[in-house]
Phi, psi and omega in degrees: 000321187268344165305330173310296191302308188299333178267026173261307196301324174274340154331317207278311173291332167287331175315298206293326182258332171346315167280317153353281196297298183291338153316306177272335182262020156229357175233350192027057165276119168250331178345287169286019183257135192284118162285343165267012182260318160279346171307317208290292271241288178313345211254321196276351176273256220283013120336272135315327139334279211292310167330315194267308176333277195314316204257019204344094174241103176298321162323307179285313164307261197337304199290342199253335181312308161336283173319275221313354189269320211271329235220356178274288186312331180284315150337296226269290144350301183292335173241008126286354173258011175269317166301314181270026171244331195288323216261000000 
């Protein structure tokens, strides 16, 4: 059962920067996006990776392997164009 709850709450949250993500990698906007919020948002995801590794809670892996991938990517995008601002 509780294995039950985490992998619903992580579908739902891991879910959640999907459109984010899918937004960004097709319009490659960043602008209105907090480069401190994905900074924040990447180091505590994986983070929380590393937390379900040691305590192997798989709900807590799969959901943050995810983010960290969606919320990376999304990184990754905002300071090139934080870079390509620059120049």
């Amino acid at each position: 059962m509780i294995n039950t709850i985490g992998i619903i709450a992580a579908v739902l949250t891991t879910s959640a920067f999907l459109p984010q993500a899918i937004r960004t990698i097709k319009t490659r906007e960043t602008e209105s996006l907090s480069l401190t919020m994905y900074l924040l948002m990447s180091v505590g995801n994986l983070l929380w990776l590393i937390y379900g590794i040691l305590s192997d809670s798989i709900p807590v892996i799969l959901a943050n392997a995810i983010t960290v991938c969606f919320v990376v990517i999304i990184l990754i995008f905002k300071i090139i164009d934080i870079v390509n601002e620059k120049k």
